[in-house]
C-alpha positions in Angstrom: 42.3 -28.8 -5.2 39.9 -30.0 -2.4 36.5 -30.0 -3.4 35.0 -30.4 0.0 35.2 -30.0 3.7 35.1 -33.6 4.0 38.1 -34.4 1.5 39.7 -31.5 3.4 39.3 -33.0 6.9 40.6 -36.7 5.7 43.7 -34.4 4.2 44.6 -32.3 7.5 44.4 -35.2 9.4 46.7 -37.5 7.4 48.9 -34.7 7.4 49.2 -34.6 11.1 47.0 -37.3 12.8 47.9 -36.1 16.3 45.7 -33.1 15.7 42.4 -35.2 16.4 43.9 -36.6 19.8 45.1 -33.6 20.7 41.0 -32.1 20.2 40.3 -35.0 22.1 42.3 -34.0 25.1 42.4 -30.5 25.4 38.9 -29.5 24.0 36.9 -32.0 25.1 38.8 -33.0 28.2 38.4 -36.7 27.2 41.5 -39.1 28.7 42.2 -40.7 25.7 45.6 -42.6 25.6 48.9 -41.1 24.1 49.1 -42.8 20.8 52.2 -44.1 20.1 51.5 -44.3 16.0 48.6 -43.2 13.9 47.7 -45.0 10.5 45.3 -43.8 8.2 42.9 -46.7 6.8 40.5 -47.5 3.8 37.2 -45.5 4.5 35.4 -47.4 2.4 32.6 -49.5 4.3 31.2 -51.4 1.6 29.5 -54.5 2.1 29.0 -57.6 -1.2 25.6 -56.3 -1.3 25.1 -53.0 -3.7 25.0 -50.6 -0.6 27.7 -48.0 -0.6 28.8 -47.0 2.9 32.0 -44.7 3.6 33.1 -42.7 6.7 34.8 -39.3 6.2 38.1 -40.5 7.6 38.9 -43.6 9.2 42.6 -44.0 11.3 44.1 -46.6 13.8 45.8 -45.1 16.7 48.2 -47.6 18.9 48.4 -46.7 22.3 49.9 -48.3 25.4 46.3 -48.8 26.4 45.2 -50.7 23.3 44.4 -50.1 19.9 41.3 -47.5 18.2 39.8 -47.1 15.5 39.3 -43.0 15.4 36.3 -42.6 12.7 35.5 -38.5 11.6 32.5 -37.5 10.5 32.0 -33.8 9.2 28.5 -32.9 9.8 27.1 -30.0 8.2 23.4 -30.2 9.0 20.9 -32.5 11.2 20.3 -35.6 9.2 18.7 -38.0 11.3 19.9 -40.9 8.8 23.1 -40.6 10.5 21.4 -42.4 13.9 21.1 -45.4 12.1 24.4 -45.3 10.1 26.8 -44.8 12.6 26.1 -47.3 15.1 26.3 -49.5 11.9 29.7 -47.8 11.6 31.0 -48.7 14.5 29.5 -52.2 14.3 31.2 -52.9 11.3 34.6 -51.6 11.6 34.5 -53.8 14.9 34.1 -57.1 13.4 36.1 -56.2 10.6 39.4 -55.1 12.3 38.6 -56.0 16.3 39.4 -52.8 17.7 37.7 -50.1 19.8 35.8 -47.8 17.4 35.4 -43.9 18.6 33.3 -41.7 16.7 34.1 -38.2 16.4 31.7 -35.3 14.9 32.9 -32.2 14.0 30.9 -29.2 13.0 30.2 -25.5 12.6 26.7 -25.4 13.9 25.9 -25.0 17.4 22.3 -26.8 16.7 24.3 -29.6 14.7 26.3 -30.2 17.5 23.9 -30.4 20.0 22.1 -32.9 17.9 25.3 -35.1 17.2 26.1 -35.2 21.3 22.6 -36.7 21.8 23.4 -40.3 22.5 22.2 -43.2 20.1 20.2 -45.7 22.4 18.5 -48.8 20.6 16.5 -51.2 22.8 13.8 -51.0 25.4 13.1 -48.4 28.5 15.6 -49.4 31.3 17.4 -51.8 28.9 19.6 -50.6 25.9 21.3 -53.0 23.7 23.2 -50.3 22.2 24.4 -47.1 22.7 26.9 -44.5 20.7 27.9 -41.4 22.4 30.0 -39.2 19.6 32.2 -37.0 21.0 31.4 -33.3 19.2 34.4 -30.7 18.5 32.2 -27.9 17.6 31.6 -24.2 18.4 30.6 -24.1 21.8 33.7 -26.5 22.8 36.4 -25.1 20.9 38.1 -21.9 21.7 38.0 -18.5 20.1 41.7 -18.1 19.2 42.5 -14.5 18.3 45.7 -14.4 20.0 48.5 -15.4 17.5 51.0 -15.5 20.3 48.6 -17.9 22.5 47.7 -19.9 18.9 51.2 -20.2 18.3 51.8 -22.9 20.8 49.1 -25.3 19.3 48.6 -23.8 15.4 46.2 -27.4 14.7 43.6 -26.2 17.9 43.9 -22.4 15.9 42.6 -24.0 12.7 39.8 -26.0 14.7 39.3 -22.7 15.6 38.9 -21.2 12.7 36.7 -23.7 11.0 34.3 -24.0 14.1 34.2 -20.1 14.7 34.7 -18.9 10.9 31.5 -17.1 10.6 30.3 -13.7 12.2 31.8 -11.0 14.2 34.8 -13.0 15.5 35.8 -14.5 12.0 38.2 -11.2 11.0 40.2 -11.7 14.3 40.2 -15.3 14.2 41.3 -15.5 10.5 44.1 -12.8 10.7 45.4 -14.5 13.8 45.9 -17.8 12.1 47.0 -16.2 9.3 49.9 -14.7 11.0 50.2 -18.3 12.7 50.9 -20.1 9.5 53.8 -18.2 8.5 56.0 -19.8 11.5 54.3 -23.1 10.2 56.8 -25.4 7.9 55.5 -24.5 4.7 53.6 -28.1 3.6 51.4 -28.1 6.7 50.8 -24.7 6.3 49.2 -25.6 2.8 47.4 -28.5 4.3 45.8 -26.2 7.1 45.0 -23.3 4.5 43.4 -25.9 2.0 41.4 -27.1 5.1 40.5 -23.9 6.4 39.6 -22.5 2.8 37.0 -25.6 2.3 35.5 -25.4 5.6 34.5 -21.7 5.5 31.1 -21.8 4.6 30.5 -17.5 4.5 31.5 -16.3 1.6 32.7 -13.0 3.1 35.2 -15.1 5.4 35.9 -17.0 2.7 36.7 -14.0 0.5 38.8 -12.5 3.5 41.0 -15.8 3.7 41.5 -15.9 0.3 42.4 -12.3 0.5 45.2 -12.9 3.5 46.5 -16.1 2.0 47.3 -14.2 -1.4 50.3 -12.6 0.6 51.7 -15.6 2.0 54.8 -17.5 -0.3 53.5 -20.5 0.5 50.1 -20.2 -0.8 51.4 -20.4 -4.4 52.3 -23.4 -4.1 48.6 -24.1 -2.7 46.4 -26.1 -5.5 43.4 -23.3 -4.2 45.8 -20.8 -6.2 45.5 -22.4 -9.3 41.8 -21.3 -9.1 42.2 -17.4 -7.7 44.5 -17.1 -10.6 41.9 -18.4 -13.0 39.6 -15.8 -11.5 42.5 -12.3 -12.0 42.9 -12.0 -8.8 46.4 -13.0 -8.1 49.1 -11.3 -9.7 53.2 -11.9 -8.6 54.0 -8.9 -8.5 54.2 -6.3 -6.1 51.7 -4.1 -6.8 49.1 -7.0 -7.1 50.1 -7.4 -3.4 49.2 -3.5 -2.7 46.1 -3.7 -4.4 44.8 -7.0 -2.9 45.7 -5.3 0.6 43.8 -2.9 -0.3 40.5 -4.2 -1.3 41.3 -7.1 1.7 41.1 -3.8 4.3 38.3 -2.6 2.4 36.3 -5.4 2.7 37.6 -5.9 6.3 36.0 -2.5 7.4 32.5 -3.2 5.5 32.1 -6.8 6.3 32.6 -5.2 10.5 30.1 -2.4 9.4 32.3 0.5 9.9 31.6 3.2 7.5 34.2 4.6 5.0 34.4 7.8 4.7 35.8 9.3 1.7 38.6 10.8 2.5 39.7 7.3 4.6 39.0 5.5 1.0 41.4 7.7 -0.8 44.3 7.2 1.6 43.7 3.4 1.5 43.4 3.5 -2.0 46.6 5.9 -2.5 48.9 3.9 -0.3 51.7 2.0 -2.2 53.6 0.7 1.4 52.3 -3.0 1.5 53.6 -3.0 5.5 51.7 -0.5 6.4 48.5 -1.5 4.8 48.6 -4.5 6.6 49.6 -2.6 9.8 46.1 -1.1 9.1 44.2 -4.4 8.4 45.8 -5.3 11.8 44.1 -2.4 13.7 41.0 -2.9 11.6 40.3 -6.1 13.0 39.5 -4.3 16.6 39.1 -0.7 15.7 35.2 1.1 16.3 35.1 3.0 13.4 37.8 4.2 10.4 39.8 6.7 11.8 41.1 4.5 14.9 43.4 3.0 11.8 45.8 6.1 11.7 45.7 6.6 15.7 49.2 5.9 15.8 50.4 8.0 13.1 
């Protein structure tokens, strides 16, 4: 399975490259060309000498305006090592393959982001010799999707989404959107994006809660990630497995928003045996202000 967020981002966008151009235009409003092909490339940066250099992910995009090099870095944290290794990025991969490199960050931290847009300026006051301006897809650029209906029309910007957004009081709304959104995906991207999402979700109670929804979707047994959740008892095949992950995925739901359980709301959750309408409760739990707004319609 993917280990990392990293190894997860190099896999979603070899699945479908025209997810990071599409970021490029519609989140960050930047006019880059239509590419005609996309080809994913060795991200290993090595040099003869014994220094070890990789990018995240590394692809060559052929457009009627020329040819790019798209390199993706997954930044977690501030590390100001990174000022000095990606203009050496980009220096590289130029002289190596000729083409324009552009360097893309993308993170879940508002203060990572801001520190990645800074531009990288080396020379002298009123004369730089070089400068790198990353372009940042990060929480305060890309949208909150809890719409499936609106996410529907672009599911790769809904899993951006999610792995930008997917911490805090938004996660639930974003998560069971996308959720939803993935089952009119073909099933083998809708693995790729759940693997993605799953390794980019650094809270464990999103996490938990994606793990949760995914459990219920056929695709996700053919997802390496269940291979784990098995090895943990959590997944069973049958139906009442099903029922009693619902269950303790709408429990969870309701503590994780802070709305208190009272105990006669616990016993119908837990006494319920209709899977539809324990995820027509999940549903309303995603927006409701406190238990009882789950039965208003009954």
């Amino acid at each position: 399975m993917v280990g990392s967020s990293h190894e997860a981002l190099h896999r979603i966008f070899q699945k479908d490259p025209a997810v990071l151009t599409k970021a490029l235009q519609r989140v960050l409003h930047v006019p880059f060309p239509e590419p005609r092909e996309i080809v994913a490339m060795n991200v290993d940066l090595t040099e003869i000498e014994p220094v070890e250099r990789r990018v995240d992910t590394l692809m060559r995009a052929e457009t009627d305006e020329g040819t790019y090099l798209l390199v993706v870095e997954s930044q977690g944290r501030v590390d100001d090592r990174k000022r000095g290794s990606w203009p050496y990025y980009l220096a590289y991969l130029y002289e190596k393959y000729r083409c324009e490199p552009v360097l893309i960050v993308v993170t879940q931290s508002s203060t990572t982001a801001k520190w990645a847009s800074r531009p990288i300026r080396f020379g002298f006051r009123g004369w730089h010799s070089m400068t790198v301006r990353p372009l940042v897809l990060g929480p305060d650029n890309v949208p909150v999707i809890t719409d499936e209906h609106w996410g529907e029309q672009d599911p790769s910007l809904s899993v951006f989404s999610a792995m930008t957004h997917g911490r805090g009081p938004q996660a639930p709304a974003i998560l069971e959107s996308l959720a939803a959104i993935l089952k009119t995906v073909d099933p083998d991207t809708a693995s790729v994006y759940a693997q993605f999402v799953d390794s980019c979700l650094t809270d464990s109670q999103a996490k938990q809660m994606w793990r949760d929804l995914m459990k219920t979707v056929q695709y996700f047994w053919r997802h390496p990630l269940a291979e784990q959740v098995r090895e943990e008892g959590r997944v069973e095949g049958r139906e009442e497995g099903r029922i009693e992950t619902s269950r303790a995925m709408l429990l969870r739901l309701l503590e994780w928003r802070h709305i208190p359980v009272p105990t006669t709301v616990r016993a119908r959750i837990e006494s319920c045996t209709d899977l539809s309408q324990l995820e027509a409760w999940a549903e309303r739990a995603v927006h409701a202000a406190d238990a009882d707004e789950l039965f208003v319609e009954e």
